[in-house]
DRENZATOR-874730 format. One record per residue: x negated, y negated, z negated of N, C-alpha, C, CB in turn. Coordinates in steps of 0.1 Angstrom, whole numbers, plus 5000, padded with zeros to 4 digits. Glycine has a CB too. Layout:
BEGIN
XYZXYZXYZXYZ;...
! end
This chain:
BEGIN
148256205059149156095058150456125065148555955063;151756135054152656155066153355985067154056285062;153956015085154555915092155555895098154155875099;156256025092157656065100158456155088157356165116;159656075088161156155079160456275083163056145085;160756315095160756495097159556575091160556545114;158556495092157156565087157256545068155356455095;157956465059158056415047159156585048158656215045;160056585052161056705048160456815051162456715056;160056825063159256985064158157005053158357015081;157356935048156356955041156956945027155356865045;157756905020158856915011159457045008159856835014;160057085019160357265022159457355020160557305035;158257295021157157425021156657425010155957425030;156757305004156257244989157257354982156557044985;158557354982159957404974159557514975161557374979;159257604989159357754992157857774981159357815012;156657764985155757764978155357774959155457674985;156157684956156057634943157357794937156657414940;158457784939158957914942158358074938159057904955;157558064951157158204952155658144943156958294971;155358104940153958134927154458144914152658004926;155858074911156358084897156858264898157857944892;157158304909157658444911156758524908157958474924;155358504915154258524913153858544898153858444919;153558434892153458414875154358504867153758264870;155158544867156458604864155958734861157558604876;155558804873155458914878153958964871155558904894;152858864875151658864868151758874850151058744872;152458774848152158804833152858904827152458694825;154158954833154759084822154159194827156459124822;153659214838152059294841151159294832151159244853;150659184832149559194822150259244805148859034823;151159194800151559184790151859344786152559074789;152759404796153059574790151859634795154559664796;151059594806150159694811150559804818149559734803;152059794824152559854832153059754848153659924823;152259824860152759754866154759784871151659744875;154859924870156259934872157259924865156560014877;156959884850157759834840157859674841157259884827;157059614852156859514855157859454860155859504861;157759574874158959594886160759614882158459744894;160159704871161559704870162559604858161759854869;161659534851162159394846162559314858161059304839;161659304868162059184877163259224886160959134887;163659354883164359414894165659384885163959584899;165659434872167059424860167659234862166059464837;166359194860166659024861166458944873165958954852;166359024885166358934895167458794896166559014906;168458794891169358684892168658604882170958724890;168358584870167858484861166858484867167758494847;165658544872164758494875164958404888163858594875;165458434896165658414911166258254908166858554921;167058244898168158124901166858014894170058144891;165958104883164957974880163757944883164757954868;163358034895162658014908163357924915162358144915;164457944921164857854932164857744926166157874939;165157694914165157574902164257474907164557634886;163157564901161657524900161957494916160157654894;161857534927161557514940162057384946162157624947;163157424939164057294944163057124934166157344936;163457144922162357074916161656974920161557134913;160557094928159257004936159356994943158157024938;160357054955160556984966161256864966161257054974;162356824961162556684957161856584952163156684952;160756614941159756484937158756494953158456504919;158556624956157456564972158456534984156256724979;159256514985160256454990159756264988161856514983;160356314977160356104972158956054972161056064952;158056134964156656094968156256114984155756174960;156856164993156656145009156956025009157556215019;158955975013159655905013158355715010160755975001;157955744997156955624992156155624999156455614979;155555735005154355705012154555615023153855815017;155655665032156155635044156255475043157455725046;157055465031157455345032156355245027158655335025;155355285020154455195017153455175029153755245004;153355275041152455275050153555175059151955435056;154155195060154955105067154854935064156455145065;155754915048155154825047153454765052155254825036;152554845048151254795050150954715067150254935047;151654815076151454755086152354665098150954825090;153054615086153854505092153454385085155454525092;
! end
């Protein structure tokens, strides 16, 4: 349960960095799998690091903002509750 702005943002951040690096992840995995080269893999991600990177940070950003606001509700619904 979070109970604090600070703990709703930090855990938002980790949510953003996280969600990020597994779409990076997925990225990487599937044109692996798909040519069956892992360094033809490498060097797609290396040619398109800027498209990929800008729709990684995308996605990152993304979910860090709905777990932001779904913090945010928490907070405030726990609050409500105990007043």
């Amino acid at each position: 349960m979070l109970t604090s702005n600070a703990a709703v943002i930090r855990r938002s951040v980790l949510v953003g960095l996280v969600a990020a690096l597994v779409l990076l992840a997925f990225y990487f995995l599937l044109v692996g799998l798909t040519s069956r080269s892992w360094e033809h893999s490498l060097e797609l991600l290396i040619q398109d690091r800027y498209y990929v990177t800008a729709i990684a940070a995308g996605f990152g950003v993304q979910l860090g903002l709905f777990s932001y606001v779904f913090g945010k509700m928490e907070v405030q619904k726990t609050a409500t509750k105990n007043t």
